[in-house]
VMD Tcl script that builds the backbone (N, CA, C; Angstrom):
set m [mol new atoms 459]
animate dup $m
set s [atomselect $m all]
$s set {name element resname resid chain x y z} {
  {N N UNK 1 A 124.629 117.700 17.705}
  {CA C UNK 1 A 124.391 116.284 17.872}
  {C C UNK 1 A 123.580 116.076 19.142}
  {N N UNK 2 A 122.405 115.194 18.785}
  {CA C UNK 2 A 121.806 114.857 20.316}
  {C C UNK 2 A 122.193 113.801 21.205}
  {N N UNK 3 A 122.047 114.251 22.335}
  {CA C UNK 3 A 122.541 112.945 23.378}
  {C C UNK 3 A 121.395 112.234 24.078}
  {N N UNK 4 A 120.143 111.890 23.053}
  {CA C UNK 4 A 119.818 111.151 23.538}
  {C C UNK 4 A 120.257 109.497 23.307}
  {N N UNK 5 A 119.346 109.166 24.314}
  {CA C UNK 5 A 120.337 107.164 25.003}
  {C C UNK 5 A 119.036 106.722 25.115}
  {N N UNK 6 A 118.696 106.083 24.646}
  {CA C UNK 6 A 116.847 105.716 25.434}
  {C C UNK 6 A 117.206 104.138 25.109}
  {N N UNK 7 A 117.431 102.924 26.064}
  {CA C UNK 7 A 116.897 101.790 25.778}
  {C C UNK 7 A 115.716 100.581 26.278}
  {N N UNK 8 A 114.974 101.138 25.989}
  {CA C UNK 8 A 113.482 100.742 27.126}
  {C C UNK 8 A 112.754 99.652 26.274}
  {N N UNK 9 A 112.280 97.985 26.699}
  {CA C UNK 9 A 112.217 97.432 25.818}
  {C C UNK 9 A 110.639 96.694 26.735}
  {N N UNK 10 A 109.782 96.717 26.434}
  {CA C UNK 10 A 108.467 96.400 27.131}
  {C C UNK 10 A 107.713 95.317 26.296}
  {N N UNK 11 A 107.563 94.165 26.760}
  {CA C UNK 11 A 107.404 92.744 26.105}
  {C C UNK 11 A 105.588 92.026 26.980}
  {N N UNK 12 A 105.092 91.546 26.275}
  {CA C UNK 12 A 103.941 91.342 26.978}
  {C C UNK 12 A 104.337 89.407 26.091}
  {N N UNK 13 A 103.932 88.421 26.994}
  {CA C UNK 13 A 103.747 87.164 26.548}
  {C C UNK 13 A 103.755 86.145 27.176}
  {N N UNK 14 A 103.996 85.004 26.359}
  {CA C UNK 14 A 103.791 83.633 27.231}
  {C C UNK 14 A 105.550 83.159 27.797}
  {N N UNK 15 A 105.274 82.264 28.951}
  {CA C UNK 15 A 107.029 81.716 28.715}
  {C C UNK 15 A 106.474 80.252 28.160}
  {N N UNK 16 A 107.727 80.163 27.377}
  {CA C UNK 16 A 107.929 78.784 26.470}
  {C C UNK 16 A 108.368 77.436 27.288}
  {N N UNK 17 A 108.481 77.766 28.585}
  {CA C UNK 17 A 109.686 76.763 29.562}
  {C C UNK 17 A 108.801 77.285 30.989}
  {N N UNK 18 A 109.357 75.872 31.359}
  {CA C UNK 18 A 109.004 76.961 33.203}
  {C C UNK 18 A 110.281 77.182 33.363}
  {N N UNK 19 A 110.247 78.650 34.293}
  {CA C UNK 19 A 111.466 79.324 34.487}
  {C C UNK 19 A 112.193 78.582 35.762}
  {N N UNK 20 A 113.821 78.405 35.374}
  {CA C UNK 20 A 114.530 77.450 36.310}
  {C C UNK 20 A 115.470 78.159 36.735}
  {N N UNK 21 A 115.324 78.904 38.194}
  {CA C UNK 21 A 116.491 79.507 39.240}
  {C C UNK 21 A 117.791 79.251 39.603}
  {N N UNK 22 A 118.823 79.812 38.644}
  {CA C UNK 22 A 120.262 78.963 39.010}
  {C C UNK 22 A 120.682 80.277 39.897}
  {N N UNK 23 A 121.892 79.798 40.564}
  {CA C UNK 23 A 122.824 81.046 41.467}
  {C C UNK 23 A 124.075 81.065 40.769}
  {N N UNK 24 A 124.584 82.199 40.743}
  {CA C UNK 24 A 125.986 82.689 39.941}
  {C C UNK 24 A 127.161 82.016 41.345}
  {N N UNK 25 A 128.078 81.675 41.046}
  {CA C UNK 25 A 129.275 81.355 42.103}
  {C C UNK 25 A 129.075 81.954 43.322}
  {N N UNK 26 A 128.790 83.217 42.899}
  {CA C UNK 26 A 129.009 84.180 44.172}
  {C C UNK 26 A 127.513 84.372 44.726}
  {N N UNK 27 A 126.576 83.342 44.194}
  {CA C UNK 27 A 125.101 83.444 45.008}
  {C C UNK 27 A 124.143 84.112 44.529}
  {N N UNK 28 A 124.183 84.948 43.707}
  {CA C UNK 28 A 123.380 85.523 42.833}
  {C C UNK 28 A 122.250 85.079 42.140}
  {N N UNK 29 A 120.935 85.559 42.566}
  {CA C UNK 29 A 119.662 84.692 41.920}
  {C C UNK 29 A 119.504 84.874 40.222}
  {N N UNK 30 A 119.439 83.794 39.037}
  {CA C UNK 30 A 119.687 84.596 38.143}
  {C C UNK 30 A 118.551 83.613 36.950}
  {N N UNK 31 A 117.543 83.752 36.510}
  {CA C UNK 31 A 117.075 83.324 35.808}
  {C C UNK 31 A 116.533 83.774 34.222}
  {N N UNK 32 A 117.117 82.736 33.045}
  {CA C UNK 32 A 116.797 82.879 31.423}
  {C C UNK 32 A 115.820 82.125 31.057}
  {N N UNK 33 A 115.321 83.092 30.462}
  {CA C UNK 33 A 114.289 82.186 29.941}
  {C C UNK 33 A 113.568 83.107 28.583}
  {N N UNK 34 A 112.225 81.992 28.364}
  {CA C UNK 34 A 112.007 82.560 26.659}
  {C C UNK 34 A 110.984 83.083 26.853}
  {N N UNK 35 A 110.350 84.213 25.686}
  {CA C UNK 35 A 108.934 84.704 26.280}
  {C C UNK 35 A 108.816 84.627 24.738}
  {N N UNK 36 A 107.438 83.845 24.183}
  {CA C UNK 36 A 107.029 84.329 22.740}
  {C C UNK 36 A 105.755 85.150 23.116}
  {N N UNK 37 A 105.972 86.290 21.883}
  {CA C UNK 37 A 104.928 87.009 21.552}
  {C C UNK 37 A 104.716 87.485 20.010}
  {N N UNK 38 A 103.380 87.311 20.365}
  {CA C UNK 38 A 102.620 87.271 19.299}
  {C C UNK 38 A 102.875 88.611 18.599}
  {N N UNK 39 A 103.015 88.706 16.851}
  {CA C UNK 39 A 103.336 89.796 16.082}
  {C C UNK 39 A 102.150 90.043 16.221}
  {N N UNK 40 A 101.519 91.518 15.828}
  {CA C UNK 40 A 100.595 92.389 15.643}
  {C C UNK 40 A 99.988 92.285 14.462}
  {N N UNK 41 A 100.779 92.305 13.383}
  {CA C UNK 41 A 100.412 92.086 12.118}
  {C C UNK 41 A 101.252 90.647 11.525}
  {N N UNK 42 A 100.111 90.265 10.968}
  {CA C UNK 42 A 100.683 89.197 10.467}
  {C C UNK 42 A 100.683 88.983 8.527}
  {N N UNK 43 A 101.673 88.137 8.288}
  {CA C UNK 43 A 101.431 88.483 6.948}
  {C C UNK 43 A 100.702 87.198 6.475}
  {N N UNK 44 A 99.821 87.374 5.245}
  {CA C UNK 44 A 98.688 86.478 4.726}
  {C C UNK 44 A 99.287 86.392 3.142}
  {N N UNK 45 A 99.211 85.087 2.483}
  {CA C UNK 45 A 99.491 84.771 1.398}
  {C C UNK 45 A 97.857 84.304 0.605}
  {N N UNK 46 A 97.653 84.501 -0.534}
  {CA C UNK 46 A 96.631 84.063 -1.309}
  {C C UNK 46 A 95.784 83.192 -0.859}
  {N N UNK 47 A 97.102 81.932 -1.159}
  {CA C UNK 47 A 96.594 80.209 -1.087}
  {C C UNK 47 A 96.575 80.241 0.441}
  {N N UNK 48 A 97.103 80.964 1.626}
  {CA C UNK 48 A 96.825 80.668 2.769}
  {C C UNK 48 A 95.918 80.980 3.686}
  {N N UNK 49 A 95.556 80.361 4.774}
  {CA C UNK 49 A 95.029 80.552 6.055}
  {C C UNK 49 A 96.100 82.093 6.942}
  {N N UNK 50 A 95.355 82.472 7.236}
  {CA C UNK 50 A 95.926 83.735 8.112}
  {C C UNK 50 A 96.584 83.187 9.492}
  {N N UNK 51 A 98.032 82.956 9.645}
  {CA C UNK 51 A 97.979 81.945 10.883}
  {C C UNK 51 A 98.746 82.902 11.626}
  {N N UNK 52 A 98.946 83.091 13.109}
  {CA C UNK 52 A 99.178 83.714 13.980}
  {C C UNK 52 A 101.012 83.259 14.212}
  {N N UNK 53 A 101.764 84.434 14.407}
  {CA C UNK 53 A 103.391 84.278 14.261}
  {C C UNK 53 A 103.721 85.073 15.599}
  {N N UNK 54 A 104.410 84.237 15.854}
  {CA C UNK 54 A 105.156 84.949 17.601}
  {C C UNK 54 A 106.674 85.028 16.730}
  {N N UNK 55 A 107.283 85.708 17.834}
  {CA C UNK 55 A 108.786 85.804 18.245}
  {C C UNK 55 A 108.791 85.332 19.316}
  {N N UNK 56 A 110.183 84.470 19.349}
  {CA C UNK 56 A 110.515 83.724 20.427}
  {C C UNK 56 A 111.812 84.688 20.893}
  {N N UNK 57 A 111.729 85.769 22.469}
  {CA C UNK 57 A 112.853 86.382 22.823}
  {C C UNK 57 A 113.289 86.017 24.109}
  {N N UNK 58 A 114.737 86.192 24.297}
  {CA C UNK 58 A 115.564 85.566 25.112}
  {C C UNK 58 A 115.303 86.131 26.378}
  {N N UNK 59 A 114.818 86.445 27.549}
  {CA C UNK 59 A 115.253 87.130 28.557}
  {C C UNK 59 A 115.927 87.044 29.333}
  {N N UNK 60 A 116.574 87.344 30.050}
  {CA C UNK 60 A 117.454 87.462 31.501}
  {C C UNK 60 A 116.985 88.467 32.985}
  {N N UNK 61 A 116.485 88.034 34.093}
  {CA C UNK 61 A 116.341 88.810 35.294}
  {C C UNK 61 A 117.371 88.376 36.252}
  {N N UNK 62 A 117.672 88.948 37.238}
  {CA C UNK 62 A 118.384 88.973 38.249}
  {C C UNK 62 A 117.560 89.182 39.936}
  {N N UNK 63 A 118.625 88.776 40.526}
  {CA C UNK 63 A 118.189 88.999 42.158}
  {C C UNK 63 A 117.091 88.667 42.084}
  {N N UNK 64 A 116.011 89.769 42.968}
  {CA C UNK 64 A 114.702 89.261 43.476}
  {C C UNK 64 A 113.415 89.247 42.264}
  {N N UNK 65 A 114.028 89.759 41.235}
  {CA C UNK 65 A 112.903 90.011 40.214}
  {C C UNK 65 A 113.214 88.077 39.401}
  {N N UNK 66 A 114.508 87.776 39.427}
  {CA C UNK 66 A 114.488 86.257 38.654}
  {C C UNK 66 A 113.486 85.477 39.977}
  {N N UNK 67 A 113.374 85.437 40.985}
  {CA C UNK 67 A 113.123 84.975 42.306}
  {C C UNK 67 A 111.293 85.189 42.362}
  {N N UNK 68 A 111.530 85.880 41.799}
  {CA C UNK 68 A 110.021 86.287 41.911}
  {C C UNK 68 A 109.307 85.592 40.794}
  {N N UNK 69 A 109.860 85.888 39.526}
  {CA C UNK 69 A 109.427 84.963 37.977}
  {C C UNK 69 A 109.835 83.293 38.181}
  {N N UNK 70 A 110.519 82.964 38.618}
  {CA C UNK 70 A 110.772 81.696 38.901}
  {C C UNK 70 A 109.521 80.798 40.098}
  {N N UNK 71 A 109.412 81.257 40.712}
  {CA C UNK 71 A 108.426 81.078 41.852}
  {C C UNK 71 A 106.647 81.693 41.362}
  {N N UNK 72 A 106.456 82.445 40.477}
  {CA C UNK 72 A 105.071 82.635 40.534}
  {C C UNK 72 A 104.901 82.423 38.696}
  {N N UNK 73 A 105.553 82.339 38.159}
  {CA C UNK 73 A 105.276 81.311 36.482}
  {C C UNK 73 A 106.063 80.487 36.635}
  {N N UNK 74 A 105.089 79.932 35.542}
  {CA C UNK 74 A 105.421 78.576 34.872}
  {C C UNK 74 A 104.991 78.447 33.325}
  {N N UNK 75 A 105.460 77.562 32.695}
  {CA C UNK 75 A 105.180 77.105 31.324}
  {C C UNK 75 A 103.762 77.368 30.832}
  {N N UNK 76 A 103.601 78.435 29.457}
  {CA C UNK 76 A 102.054 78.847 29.357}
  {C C UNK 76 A 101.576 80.459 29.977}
  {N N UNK 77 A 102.355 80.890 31.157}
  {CA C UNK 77 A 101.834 81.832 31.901}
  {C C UNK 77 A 102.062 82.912 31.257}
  {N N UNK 78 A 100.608 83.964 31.204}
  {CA C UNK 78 A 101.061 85.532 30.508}
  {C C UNK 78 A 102.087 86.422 31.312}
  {N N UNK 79 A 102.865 87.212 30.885}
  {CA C UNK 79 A 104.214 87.715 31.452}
  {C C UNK 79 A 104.346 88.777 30.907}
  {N N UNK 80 A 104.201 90.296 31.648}
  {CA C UNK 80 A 105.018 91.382 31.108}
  {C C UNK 80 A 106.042 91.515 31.658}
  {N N UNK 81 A 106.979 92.011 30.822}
  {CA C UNK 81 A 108.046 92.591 31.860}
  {C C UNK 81 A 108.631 93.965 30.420}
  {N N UNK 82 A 109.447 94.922 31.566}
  {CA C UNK 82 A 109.923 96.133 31.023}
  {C C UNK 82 A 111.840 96.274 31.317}
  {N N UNK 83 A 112.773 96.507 30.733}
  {CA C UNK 83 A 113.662 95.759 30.695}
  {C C UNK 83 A 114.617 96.736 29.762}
  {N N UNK 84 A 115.838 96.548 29.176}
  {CA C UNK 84 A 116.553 97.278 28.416}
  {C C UNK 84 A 116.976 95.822 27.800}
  {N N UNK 85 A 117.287 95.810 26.728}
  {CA C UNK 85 A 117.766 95.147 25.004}
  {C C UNK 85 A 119.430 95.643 25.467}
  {N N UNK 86 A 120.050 93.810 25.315}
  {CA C UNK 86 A 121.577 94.268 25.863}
  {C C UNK 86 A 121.888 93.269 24.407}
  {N N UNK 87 A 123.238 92.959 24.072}
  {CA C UNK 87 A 123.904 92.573 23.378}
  {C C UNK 87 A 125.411 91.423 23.583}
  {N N UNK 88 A 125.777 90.771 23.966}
  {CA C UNK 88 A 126.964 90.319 24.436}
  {C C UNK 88 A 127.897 89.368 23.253}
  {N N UNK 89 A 129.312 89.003 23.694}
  {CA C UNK 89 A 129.837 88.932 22.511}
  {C C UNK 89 A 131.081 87.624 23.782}
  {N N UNK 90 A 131.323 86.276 23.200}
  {CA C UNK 90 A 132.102 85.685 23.813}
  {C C UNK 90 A 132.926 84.750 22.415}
  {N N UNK 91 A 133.899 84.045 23.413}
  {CA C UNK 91 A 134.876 83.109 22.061}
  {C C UNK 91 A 134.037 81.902 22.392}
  {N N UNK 92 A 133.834 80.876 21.702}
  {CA C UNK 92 A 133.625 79.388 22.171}
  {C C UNK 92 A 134.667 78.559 22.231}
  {N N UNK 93 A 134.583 77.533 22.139}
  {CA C UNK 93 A 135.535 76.360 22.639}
  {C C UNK 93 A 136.975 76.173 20.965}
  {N N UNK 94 A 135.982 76.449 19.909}
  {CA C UNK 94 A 136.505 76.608 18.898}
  {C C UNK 94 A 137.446 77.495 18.668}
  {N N UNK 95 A 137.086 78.792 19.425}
  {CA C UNK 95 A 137.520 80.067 19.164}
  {C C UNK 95 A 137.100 80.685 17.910}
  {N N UNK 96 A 135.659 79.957 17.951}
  {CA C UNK 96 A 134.723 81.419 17.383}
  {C C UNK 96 A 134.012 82.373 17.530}
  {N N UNK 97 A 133.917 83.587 17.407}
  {CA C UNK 97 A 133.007 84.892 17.806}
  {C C UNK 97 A 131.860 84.284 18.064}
  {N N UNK 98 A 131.283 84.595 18.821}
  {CA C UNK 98 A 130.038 84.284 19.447}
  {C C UNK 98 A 129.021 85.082 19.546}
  {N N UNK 99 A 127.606 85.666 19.519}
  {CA C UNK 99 A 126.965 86.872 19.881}
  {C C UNK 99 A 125.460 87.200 20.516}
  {N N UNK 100 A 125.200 86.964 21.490}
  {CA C UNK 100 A 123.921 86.721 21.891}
  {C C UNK 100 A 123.094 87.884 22.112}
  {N N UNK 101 A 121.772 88.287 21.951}
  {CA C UNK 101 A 121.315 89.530 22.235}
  {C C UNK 101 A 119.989 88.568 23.276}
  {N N UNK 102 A 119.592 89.592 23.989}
  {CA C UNK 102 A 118.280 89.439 25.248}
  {C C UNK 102 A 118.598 90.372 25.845}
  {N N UNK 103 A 117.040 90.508 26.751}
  {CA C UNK 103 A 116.481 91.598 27.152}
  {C C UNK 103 A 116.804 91.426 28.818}
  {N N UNK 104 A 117.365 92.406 29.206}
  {CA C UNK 104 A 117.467 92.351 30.595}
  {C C UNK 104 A 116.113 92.646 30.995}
  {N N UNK 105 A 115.513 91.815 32.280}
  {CA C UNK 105 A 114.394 92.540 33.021}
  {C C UNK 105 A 114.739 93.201 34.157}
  {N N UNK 106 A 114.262 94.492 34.179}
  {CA C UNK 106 A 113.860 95.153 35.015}
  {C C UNK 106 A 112.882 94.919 36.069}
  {N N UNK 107 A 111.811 94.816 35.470}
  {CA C UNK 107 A 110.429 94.325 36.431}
  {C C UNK 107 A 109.568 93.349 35.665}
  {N N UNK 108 A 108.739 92.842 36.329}
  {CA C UNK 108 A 108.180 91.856 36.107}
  {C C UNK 108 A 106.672 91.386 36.637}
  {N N UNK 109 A 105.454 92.010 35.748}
  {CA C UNK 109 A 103.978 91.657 36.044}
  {C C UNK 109 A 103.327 90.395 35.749}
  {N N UNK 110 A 101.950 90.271 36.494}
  {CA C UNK 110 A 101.438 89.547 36.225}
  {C C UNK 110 A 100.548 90.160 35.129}
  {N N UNK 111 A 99.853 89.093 34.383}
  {CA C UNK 111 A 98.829 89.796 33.192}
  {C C UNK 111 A 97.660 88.701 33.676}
  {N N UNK 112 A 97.587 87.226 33.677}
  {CA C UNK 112 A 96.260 86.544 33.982}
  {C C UNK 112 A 96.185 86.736 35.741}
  {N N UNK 113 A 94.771 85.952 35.618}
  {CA C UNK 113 A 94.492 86.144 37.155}
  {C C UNK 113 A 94.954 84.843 37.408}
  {N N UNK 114 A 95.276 84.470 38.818}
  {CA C UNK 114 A 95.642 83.362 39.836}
  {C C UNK 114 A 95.511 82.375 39.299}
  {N N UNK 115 A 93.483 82.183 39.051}
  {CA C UNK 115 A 93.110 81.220 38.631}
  {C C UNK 115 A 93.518 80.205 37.071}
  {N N UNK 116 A 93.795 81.615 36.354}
  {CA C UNK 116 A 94.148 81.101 34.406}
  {C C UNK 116 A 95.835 80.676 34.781}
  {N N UNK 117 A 96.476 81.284 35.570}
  {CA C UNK 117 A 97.887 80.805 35.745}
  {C C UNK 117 A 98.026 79.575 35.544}
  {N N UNK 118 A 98.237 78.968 37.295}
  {CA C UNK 118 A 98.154 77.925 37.579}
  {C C UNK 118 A 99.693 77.776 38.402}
  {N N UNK 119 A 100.003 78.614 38.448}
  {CA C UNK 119 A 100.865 79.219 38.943}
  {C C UNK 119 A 100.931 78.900 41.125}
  {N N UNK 120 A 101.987 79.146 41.517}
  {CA C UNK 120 A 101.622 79.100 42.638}
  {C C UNK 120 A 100.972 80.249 42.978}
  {N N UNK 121 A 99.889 79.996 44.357}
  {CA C UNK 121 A 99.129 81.673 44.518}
  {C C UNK 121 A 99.717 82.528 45.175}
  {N N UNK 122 A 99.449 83.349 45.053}
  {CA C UNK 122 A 99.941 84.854 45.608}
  {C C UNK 122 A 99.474 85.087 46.963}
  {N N UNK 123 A 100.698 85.394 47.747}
  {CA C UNK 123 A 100.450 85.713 48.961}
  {C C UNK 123 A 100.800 86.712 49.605}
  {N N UNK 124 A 100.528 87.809 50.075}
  {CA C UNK 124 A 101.350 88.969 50.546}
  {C C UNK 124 A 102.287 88.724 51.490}
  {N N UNK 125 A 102.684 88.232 52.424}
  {CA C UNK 125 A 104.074 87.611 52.895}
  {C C UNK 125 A 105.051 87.188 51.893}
  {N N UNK 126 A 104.431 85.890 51.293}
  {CA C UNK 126 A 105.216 85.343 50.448}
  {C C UNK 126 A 106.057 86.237 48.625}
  {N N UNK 127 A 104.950 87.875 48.805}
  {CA C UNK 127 A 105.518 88.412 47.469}
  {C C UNK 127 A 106.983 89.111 47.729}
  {N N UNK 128 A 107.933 88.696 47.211}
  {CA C UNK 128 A 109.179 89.750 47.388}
  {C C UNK 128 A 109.659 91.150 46.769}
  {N N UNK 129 A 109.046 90.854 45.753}
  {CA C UNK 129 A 109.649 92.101 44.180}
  {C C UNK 129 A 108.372 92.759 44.356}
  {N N UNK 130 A 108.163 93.836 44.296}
  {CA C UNK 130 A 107.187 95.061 43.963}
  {C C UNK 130 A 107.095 95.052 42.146}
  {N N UNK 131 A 106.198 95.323 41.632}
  {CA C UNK 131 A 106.166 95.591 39.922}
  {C C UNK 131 A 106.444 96.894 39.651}
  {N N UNK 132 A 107.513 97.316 40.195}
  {CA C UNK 132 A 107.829 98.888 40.189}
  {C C UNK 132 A 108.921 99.243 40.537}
  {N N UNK 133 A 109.791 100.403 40.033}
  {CA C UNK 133 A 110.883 100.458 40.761}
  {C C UNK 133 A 110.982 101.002 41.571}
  {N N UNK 134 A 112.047 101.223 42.667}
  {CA C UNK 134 A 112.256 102.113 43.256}
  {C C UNK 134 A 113.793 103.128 43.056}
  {N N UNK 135 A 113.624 104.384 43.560}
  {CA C UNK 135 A 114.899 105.021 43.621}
  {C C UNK 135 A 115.972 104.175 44.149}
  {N N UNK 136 A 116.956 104.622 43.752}
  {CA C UNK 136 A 118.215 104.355 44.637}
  {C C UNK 136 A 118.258 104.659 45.929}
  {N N UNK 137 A 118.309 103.811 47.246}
  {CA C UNK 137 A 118.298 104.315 48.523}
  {C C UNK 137 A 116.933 104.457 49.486}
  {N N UNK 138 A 115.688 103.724 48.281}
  {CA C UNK 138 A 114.712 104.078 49.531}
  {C C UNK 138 A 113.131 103.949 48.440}
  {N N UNK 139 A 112.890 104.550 49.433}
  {CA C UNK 139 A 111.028 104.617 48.819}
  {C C UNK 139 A 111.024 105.403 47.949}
  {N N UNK 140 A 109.365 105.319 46.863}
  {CA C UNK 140 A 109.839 106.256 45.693}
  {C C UNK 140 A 108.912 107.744 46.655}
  {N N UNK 141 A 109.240 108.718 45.862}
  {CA C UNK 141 A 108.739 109.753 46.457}
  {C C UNK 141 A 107.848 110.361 46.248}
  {N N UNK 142 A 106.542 110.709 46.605}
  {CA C UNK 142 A 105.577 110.721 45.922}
  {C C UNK 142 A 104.662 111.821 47.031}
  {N N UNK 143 A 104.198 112.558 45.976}
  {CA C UNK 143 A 103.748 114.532 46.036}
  {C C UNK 143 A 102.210 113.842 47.622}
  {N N UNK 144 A 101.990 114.402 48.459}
  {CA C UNK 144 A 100.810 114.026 49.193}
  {C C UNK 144 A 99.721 114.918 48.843}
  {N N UNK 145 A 98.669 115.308 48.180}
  {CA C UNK 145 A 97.963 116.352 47.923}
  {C C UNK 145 A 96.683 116.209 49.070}
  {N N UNK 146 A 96.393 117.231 49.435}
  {CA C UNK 146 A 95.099 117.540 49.911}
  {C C UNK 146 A 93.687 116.917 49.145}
  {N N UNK 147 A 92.839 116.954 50.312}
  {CA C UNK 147 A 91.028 116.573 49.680}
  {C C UNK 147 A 91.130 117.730 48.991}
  {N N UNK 148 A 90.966 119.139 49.620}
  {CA C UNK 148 A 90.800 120.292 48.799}
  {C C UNK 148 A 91.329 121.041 48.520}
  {N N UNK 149 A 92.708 120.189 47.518}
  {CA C UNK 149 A 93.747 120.928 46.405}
  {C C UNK 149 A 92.681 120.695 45.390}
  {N N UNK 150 A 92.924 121.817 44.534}
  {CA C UNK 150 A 91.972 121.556 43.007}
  {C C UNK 150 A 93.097 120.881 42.341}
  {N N UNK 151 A 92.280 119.767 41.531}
  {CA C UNK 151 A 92.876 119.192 40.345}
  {C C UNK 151 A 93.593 119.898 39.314}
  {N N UNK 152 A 95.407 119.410 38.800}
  {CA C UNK 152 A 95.298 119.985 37.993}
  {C C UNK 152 A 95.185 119.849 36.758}
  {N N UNK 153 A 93.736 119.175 36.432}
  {CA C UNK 153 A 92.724 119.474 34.960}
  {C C UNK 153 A 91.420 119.297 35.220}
}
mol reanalyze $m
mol bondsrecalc $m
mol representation Tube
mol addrep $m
């Protein structure tokens, strides 16, 4: 039996909402919001026009990455982000099963420039989140090569 686990979920799109920054009790930056994207293939009927079909998916970021999407989009803005596909399960008021699925983000890019945003602009003081991760504990680590190491290809 294999043990692989892989849940890696990489979304390119618009948000449907401008994204709105709430804090958890305990202070926690935490922002949901929707991202549609456009299917790849679309399906075409006879009598129809070929019309363009998104999915509308749920996301969720945390800490400085919700902080960061909250503050530099808004409603309309292109949005990647890379993330893991979670699942959750609650009672309601009724006491019926409940079941929500969305994508945790991980990180979070820009795709238009400044100008197509409309977005507030980007400032290097003002950026907090890097579009990248880092290790646990620090900087990522990364090989220093020489001018004259040969390439290897």
């Amino acid at each position: 039996m294999s043990s692989l686990n892989l849940n890696k979920v990489i979304l390119c799109g618009r948000l449907t909402a401008d994204p709105e920054l709430k804090q958890t009790q305990s202070g926690i930056a935490v922002v949901t919001f929707t991202l549609a994207v456009n299917r790849r293939f679309q399906s075409r009927s006879a009598d129809q026009q070929q019309a363009q079909q998104a999915d509308f998916i749920t996301l969720v970021a945390w800490r400085q990455t919700a902080e960061f999407i909250s503050k530099y989009f808004k409603k309309g803005s292109a949005l990647c982000v890379t993330g893991s596909l979670q699942t959750r399960s609650w009672q309601d008021q009724q006491g019926n099963r409940r079941y929500a699925t969305e994508v945790v983000v991980d990180e979070a890019m820009f795709v238009d420039s400044r100008n197509e945003t409309g977005a507030a602009p980007y400032t290097p003081d003002a950026y907090t989140t890097p579009s990248f991760s880092t290790p646990a504990g620090g900087a990522p680590n990364f090989e220093e090569m020489k001018a004259e190491d040969d390439l290897p290809f």
